[in-house]
Residue, then its C-alpha position, 0 to 999 in steps of 0.5 A: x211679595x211672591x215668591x218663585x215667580x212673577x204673579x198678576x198678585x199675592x194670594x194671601x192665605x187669609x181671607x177678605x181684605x179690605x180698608x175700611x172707616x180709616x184714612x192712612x198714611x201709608x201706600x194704600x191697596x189699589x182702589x175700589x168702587x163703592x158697593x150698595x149695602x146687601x139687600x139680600x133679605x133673611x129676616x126672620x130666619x136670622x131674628x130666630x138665630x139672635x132670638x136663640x143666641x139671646x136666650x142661651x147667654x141670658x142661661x135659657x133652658x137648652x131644649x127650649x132655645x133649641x125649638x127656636x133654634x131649630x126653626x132657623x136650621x130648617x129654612x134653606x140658604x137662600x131662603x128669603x124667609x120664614x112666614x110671619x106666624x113661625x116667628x112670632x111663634x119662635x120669638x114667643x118661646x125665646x121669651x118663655x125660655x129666657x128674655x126676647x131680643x133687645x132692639x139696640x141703636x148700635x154704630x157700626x164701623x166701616x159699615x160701607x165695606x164688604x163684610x160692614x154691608x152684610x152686617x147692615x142687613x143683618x142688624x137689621x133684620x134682627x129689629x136694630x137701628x144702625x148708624x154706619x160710620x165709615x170714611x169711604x176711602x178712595x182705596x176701598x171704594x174708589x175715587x170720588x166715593x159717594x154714601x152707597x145707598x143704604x136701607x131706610x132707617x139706617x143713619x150714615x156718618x161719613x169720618x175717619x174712625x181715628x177723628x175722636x170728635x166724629x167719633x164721639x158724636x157718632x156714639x150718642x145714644x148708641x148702645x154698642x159698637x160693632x167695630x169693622x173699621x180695618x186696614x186687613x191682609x198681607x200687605x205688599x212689604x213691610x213698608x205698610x207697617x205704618x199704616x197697619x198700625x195707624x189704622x187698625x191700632x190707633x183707630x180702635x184706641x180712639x174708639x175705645x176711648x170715645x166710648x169709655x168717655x160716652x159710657x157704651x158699654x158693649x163692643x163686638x171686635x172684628x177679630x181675625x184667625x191670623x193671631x194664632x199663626x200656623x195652626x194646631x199640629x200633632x207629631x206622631x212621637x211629640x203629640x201637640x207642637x208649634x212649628x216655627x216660621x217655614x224656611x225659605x230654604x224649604x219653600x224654594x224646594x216646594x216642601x211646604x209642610x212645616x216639619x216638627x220643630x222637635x224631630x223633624x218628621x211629618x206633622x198632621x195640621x188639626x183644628x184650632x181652639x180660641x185657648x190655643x196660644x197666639x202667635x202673630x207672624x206678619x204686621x197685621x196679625x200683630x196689629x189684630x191681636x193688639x185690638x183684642x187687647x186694647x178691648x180688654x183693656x177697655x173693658x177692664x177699667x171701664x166694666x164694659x164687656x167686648x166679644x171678638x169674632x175671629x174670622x176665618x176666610x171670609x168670601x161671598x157677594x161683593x168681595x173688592x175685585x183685583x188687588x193684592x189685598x184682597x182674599x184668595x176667593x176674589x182673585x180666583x173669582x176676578x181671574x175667572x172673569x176675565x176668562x183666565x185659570x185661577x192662579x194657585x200658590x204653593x201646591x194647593x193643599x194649604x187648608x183654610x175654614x172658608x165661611x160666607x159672609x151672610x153668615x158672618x153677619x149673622x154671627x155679629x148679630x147674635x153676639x151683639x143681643x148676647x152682650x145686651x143680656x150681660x150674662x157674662x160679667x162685666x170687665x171681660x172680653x171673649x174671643x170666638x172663632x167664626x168658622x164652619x169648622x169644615x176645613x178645605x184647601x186652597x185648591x178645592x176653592x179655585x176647582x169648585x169656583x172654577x167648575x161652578x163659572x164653567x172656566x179653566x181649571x186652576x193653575x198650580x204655581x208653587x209659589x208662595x208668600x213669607x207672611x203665609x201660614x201654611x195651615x189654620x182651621x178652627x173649632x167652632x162648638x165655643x161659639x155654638x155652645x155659648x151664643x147658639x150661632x152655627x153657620x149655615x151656608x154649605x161650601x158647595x151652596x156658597x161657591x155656587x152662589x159666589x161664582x156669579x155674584x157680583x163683585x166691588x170693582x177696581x179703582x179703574x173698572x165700573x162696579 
């Protein structure tokens, strides 16, 4: 819960949330209304992308996956798409440089929610056949939630993703998993315990076991940044230190930085790398890292291979609207459009890597054509971070969404949340280097997007 104050809602310091393809049975985060898949076409500047990210796994010459490469980097955001020719001329390199991209039928968990519906679109794009599978929980998607609509050729399952049976039948034929399916953020106390780990733990258990049963041998993990903690500090006498959990001392006094855990001095918050220690410091943290070895379990007794995406903050069109489980650019979006100034814990310099969605998206795209190549052997899972690698506050969110809708400018609060880290950003050359994914979507061009788009609306309001 907040602290140092009474708030229309915490403001967790990590990303989206959302509830997605499980039914707990635990208190739920208030409910919202379906929201149609994202149609928003980027086709063949996103085939260039996975073409690329293909080649590079499968140990294509760099300079001739970076023609290919190049012709996605020069299409601008929101471009609807490159001509015909460029791709068929960029898939052609790709395949003179290593193997073209593979069309996969590939079941995708909670494929209805906020990040699961990009994902559609992306797939896709890429030349994919999709099976979503999702339990369209009232939490989520409202009461009485019907399918969304979904583009022709994409098959819909509506079950639990912790009902074996469905599960299993949802698998046939498929050659991956992209497993969305998650209960995700803060949480109001720790009474959600339950349903974190029902949810997210036992969900991606049976998963995992289904496939094993079905022999699919590939899965890309929805993974989170909130397994490393606080992030990555240097102390100018220490060099590189961990600094506990913040004291609720400390935060009464509005000293938000963590000090060094060995002299007490000031720290200097840098970025984080995906060999950096694991430090889950609320439920479900912990429940994000327990998937992740869950996977390489799965993937170790069944020679299966498993690609966790560890999302940074999350945001863009149809982020869930009015609830406390859902991340800091919603609500100050949600704010904004009722004409009310974004509300802003702590002292607005927390630091984050916020990332659009569409370029989440593509990213699970290009690690899926990377799994089907089998460049890395077999019995292994690998974790990237999906992010910008550009860290930006808390603060420069709500200003930016705020001066881009024409509202009021954002309220500084000083208060906080227990279960927040104070900093955490990522490097982003691991998943660069090795599956050829960059983001694409510029702070600036993405807020402008966002501070527009629609939103999911509440279990009360009209989508």
């Amino acid at each position: 819960m907040p602290r140092g104050g009474a708030s229309r809602g915490g403001l967790p310091g990590w990303g989206f949330s959302r509830v997605e393809g499980c039914r707990s049975g635990g208190r739920q985060p208030a409910a919202t209304a379906p929201q149609p898949p994202h149609r928003g076409a980027r086709p063949c500047r996103l085939t260039a992308a996975v073409t690329a990210g293909a080649a590079l796994a499968a140990g294509a010459d760099a300079d001739a996956v970076g023609v290919v490469v190049g012709v996605a980097v020069g299409v601008a955001v929101g471009e609807a798409s490159l001509r015909k020719a460029d791709v068929g001329r960029a898939q052609a390199r790709a395949r003179r440089a290593g193997r073209s991209v593979s069309r996969m039928l590939t079941l995708l968990t909670g494929g209805a929610g906020f990040i699961g519906s990009h994902i559609v679109s992306a797939l896709q794009s890429a030349g994919h056949t999709v099976r979503v599978l999702d339990a369209l929980l009232p939490a989520a998607h409202g009461p009485d939630a019907v399918p969304p609509p979904l583009a022709e050729g994409v098959e819909w399952v509506r079950a639990d993703v912790r009902d074996r049976e469905a599960v299993a039948r949802a698998l046939r034929g498929c050659d991956a998993v992209c497993h969305q399916a998650a209960m995700v953020g803060l949480g109001k106390d720790f009474a959600d315990a339950p349903a974190y780990v029902g949810c997210n733990d036992l969900g991606t258990a049976v998963l995992l076991a289904a496939m094993a049963d079905a022999g699919t041998p590939s899965l890309v993990l929805a993974g989170s940044m909130v397994v490393y903690g606080e992030g990555r500090y240097e102390c100018g006498r220490h060099g590189t230190v961990r600094p506990g959990p913040r004291r609720v001392a400390d935060l009464d006094a509005g000293q938000f930085e963590p000090p060094c855990p060995v002299c007490g001095e000031p720290l200097v918050p840098g970025l984080v790398g995906e060999d950096a220690p694991v430090d889950p410091r609320n439920v479900y943290a912990a429940t994000k890292l327990a998937q992740e070895h869950l996977a390489a379990s799965w993937a170790r007794a069944t020679g299966g291979r498993a690609t966790a995406l560890r999302y940074h903050n999350v945001y863009g069109p149809g982020m869930p609207r009015d609830t406390p489980y859902a991340g800091v650019a919603a609500l100050f979006r949600s704010a904004l459009a009722r004409g009310e100034a974004p509300e802003v814990f702590e002292d607005g310099r927390q630091r984050r890597d916020f990332i659009h969605v569409t370029d989440v998206a593509e990213a699970n795209a290009v690690a899926l054509a990377a799994l089907a190549h089998r460049a890395r052997p077999a019995g292994t899972l690998r974790a990237y971070n999906v992010a910008t690698g550009h860290p930006r506050t808390v603060g420069d969110m709500a200003a930016a969404l705020a001066a881009a809708a024409g509202g009021p400018e954002p309220r500084v609060t000083g208060q906080y949340r227990l279960g927040d880290v104070r900093h955490i950003t990522a490097r982003a050359d691991r998943v660069q280097r090795e599956l050829g994914w960059t983001a694409r979507t510029s702070f600036a061009r993405g807020v402008a997007d966002f501070a527009h788009a629609p939103l999911r609306g509440s279990a009360t309001s009209v989508a």
